[in-house]
Every structure is written in structure tokens, then in C-alpha cells.
N, C-alpha and C positions, 0 to 999 in steps of 0.2 A: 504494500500500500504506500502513496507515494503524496506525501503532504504540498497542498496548496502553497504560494504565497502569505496568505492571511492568516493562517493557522501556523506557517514558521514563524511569524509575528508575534501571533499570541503564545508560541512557545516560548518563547525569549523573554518577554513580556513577564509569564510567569515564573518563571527561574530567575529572572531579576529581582520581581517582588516578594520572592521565596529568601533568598538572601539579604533584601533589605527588612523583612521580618526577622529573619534569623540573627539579624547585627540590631535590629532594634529590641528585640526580646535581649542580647548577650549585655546591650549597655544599660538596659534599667536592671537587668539581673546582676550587674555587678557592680551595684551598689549595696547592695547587702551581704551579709559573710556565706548566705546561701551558696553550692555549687548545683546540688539536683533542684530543676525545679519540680512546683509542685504539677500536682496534675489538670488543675485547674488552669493553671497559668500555661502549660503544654497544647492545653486544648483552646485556650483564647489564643493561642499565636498559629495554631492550625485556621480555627474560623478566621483568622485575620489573614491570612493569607487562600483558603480556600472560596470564601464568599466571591471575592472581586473580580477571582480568578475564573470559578462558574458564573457570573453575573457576565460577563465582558464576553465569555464564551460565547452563552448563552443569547446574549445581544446579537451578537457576530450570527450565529444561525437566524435569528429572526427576519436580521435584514436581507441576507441573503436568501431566505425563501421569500420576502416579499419579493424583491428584487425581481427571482424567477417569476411570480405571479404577471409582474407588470412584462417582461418580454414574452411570456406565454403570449398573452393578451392582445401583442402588439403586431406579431407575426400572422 
């Protein structure tokens, strides 16, 4: 299977923002003597980085089945 344009985009995209979660979770986490975090804290930096990541996707398919609707339509 061989990825689009717009989906290497959104890959990139998301491994960016997977890393700047991952550096923005490591700098409030070390402010405290903590090293593991907890598990609540694991799971807000998951939804912090998975929400955006399915919202952005997700958007990306909408518009592009509209997209197809309208040149269905026009042909």
C-alpha cells in the first residue's frame, strides 16, 4: 500500500507533535523529584497527543470525500 501526499503530511505532522508532547510532558515532569510518571499523567499526554492527531485525520477524510462528491457531480 502506497501513501498519498497528504497522508505523508499528516505522518510527519504527527510524529512531530508526538515529540513535542513527549518534550513537553519530560519538562513539567522535571520539575519534580518524580522519575515514573503516574498513570494518569501517561494517559493525558496520550489524549494530548492522540485527539489532534484523529481530529486532523479525520478532517482530512471528510474533505476529501466531499471533495469527490463535488467532481462526481460535475463530470
Amino acid at each position: 500500500m502506497r501513501i498519498n501526499g497528504w497522508q505523508r503530511l499528516w505522518l510527519v505532522a504527527s510524529i512531530l507533535w508526538g515529540v513535542a508532547v513527549l518534550l513537553l510532558a519530560g519538562i513539567l515532569q522535571s520539575g519534580g523529584d518524580r522519575t515514573i510518571p503516574s498513570a494518569n499523567e501517561a494517559l493525558f499526554a496520550v489524549r494530548l497527543w492522540i485527539v489532534p492527531v484523529a481530529a486532523v485525520y479525520g478532517f482530512g477524510l471528510s474533505l476529501a470525500w466531499v471533495r469527490r462528491g463535488f467532481q462526481l457531480e460535475s463530470k
